[in-house]
Backbone as ProteinMPNN parsed JSONL, in Angstrom:
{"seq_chain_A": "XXXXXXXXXXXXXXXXXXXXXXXXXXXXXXXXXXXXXXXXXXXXXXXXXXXXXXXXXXXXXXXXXXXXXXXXXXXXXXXXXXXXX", "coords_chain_A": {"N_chain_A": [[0.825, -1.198, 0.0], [1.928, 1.221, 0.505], [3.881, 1.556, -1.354], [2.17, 2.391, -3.273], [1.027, 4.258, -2.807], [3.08, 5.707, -2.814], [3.92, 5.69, -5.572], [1.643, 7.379, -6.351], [1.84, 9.333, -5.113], [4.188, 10.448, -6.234], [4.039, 10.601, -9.174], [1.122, 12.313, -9.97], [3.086, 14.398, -8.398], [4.724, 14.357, -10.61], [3.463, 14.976, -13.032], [2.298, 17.908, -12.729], [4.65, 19.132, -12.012], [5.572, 18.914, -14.625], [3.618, 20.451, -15.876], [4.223, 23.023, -15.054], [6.231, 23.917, -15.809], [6.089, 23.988, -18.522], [4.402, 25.81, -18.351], [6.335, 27.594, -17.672], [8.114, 27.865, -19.223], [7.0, 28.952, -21.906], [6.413, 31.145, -21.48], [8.551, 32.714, -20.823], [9.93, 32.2, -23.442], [8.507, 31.401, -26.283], [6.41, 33.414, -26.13], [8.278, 35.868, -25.66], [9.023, 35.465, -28.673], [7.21, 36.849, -30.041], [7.558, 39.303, -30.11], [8.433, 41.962, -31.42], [6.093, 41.201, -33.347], [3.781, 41.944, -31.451], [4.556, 44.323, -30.466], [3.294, 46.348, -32.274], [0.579, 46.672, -31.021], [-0.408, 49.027, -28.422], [-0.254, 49.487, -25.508], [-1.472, 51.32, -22.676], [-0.007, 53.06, -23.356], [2.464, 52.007, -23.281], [4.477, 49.474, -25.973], [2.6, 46.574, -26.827], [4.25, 44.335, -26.862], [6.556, 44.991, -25.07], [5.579, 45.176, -22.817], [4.623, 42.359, -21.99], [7.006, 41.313, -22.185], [9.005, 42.996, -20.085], [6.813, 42.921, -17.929], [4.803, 41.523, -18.083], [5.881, 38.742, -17.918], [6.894, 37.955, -15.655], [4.809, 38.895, -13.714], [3.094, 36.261, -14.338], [5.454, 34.457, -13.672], [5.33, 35.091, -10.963], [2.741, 34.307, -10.026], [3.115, 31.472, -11.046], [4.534, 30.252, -9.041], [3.342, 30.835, -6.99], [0.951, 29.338, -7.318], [1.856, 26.192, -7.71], [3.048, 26.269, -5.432], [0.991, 25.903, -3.864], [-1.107, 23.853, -5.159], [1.103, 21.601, -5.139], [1.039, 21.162, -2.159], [-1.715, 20.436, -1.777], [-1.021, 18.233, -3.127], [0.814, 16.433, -1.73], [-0.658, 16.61, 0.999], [-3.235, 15.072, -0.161], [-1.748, 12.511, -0.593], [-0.861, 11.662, 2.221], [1.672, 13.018, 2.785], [2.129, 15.323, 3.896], [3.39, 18.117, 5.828], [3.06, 18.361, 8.705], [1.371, 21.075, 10.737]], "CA_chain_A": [[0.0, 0.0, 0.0], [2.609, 2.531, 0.933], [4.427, 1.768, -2.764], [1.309, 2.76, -4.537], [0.837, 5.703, -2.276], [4.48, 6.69, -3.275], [3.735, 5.94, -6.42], [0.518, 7.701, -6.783], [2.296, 11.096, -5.091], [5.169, 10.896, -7.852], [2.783, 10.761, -10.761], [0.895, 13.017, -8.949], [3.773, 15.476, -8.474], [5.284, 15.121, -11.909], [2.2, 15.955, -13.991], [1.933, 19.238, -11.584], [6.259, 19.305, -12.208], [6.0, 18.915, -15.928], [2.742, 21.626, -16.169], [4.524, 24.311, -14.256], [8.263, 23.702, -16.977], [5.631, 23.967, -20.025], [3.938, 27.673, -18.688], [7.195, 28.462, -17.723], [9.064, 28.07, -21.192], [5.848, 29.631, -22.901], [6.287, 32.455, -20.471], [10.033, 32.881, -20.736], [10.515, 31.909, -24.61], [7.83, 31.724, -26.991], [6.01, 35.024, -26.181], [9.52, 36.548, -26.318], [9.886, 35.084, -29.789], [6.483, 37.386, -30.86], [7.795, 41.089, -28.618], [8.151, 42.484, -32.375], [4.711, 41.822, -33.97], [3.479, 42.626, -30.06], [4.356, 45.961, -30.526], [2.238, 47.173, -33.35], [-0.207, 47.191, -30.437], [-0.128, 49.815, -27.847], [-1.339, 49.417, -23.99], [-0.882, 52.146, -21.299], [1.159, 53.942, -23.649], [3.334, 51.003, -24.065], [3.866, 48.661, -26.766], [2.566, 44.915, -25.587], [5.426, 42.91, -26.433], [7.289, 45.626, -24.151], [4.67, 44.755, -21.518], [4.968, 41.008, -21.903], [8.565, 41.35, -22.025], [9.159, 43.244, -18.69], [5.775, 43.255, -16.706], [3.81, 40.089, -18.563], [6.547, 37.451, -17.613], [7.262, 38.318, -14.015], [3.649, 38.411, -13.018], [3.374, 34.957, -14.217], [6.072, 33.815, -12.894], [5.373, 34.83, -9.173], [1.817, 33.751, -9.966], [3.056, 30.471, -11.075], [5.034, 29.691, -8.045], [2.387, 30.223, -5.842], [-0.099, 28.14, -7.971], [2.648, 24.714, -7.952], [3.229, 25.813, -4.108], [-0.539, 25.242, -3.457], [-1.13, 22.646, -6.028], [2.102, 20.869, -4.327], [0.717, 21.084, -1.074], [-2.842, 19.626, -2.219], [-0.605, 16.862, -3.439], [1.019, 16.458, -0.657], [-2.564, 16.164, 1.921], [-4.056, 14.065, -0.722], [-1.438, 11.333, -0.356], [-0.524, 11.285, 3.0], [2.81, 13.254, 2.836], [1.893, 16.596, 4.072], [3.728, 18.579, 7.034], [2.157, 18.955, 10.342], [1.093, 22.797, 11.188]], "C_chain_A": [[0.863, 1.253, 0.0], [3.316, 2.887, -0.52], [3.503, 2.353, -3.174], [0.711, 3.875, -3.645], [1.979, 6.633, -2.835], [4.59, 6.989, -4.239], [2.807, 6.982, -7.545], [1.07, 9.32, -6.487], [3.175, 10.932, -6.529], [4.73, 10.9, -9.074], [1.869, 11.79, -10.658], [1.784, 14.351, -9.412], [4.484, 15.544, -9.896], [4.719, 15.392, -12.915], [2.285, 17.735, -13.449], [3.624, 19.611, -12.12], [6.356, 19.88, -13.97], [4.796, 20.27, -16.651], [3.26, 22.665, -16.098], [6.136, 24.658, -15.378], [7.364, 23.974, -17.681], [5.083, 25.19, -19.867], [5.406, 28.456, -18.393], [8.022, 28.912, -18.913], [8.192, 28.423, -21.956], [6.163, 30.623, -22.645], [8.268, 33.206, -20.646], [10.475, 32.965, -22.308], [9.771, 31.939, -25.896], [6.633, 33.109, -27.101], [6.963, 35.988, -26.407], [9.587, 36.496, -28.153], [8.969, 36.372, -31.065], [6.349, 38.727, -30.057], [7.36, 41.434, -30.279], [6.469, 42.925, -32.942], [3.271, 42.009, -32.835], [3.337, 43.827, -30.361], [3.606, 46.556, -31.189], [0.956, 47.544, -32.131], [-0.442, 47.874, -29.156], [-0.901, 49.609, -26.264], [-0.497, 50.536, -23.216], [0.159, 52.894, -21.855], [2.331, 52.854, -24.391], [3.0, 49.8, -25.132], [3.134, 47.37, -26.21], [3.747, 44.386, -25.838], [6.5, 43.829, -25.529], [6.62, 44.896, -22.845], [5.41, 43.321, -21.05], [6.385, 40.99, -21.785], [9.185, 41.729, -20.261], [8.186, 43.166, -17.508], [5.344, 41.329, -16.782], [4.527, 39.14, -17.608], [6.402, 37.245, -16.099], [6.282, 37.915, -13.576], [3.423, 37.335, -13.221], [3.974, 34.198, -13.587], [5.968, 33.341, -11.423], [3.87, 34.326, -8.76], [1.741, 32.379, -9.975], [4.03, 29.533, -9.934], [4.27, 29.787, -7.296], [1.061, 29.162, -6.185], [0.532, 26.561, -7.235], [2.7, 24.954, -6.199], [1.934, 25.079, -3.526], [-0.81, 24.099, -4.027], [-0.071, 21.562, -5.314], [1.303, 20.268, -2.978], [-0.714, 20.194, -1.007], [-2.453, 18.251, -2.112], [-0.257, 16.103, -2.369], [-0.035, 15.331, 0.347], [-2.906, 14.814, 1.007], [-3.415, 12.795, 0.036], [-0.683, 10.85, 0.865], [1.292, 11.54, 3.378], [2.985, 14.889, 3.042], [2.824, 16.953, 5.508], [3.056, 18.701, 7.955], [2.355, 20.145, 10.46], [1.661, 22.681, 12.615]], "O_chain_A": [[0.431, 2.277, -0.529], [3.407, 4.044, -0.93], [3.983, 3.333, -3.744], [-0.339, 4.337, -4.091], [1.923, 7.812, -3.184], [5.099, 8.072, -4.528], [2.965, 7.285, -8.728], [0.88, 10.278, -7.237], [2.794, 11.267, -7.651], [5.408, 11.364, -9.991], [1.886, 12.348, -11.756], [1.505, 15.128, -10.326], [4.811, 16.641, -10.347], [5.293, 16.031, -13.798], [2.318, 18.611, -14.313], [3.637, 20.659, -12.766], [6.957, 20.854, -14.423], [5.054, 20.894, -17.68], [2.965, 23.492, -16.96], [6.813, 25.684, -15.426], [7.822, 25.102, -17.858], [5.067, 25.91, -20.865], [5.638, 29.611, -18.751], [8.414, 30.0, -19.335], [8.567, 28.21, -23.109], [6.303, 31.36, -23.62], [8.687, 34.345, -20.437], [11.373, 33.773, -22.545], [10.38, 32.55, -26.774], [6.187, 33.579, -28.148], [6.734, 36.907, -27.193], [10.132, 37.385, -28.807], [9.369, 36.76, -32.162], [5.332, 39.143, -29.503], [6.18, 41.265, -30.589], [5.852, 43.988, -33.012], [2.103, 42.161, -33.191], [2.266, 44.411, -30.522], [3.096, 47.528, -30.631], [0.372, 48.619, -32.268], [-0.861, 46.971, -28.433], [-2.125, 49.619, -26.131], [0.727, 50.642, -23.142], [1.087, 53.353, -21.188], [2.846, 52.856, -25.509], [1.908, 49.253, -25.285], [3.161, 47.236, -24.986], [4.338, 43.914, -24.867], [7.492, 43.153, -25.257], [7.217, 44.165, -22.054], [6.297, 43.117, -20.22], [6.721, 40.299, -20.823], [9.658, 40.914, -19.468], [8.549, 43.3, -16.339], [5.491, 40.377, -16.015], [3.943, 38.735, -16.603], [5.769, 36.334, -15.565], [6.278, 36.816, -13.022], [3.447, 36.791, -12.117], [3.446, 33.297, -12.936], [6.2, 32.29, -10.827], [3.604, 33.991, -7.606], [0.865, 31.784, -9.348], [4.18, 28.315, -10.028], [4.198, 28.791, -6.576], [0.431, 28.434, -5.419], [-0.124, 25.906, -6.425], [2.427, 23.956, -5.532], [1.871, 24.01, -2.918], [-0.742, 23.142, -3.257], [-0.639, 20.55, -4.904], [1.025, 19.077, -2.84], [-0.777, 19.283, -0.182], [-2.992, 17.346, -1.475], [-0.954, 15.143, -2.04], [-0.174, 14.112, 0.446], [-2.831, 13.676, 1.47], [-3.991, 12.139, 0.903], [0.04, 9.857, 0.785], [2.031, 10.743, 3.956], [3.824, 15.569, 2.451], [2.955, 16.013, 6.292], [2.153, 19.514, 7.756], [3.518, 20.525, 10.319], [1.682, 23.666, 13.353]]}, "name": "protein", "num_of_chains": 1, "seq": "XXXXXXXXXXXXXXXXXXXXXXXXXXXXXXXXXXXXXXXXXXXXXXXXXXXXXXXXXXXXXXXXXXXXXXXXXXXXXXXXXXXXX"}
């Protein structure tokens, strides 16, 4: 029972592992790749792929670490591998 608990977190955590690597390299590399035809359109004054470039990414980023921390932690509870408060 305890294997297929261990097993069930690590499958578990590397779906949740391998989600959080695929918005991050969207977020980091392929929106970068379209800053140029971004710009033609203008927000707040600035272009967007300026935005996305310096504002866009970031907020993601610190959005998507607290997502995987929670999501983690879910995982965690579910399978019986959570910290005591």
């Amino acid at each position: 029972m305890a294997s297929s608990n261990a097993e069930g977190h690590w499958s578990a955590t590397s779906r949740l592992m391998w989600t959080a690597l695929v918005i991050w390299a969207f977020f980091s590399f392929v929106i970068h790749f379209f800053v140029n035809s971004l710009n033609s359109i203008v927000v707040f004054g600035f272009p967007l792929g300026f935005w996305f470039a310096a504002q866009g990414s970031l907020i993601v980023f610190v959005v998507l670490l607290f997502w995987f921390a929670s999501a983690q932690d879910k995982i965690d509870r579910d399978h019986g591998f959570a910290e005591e408060d």
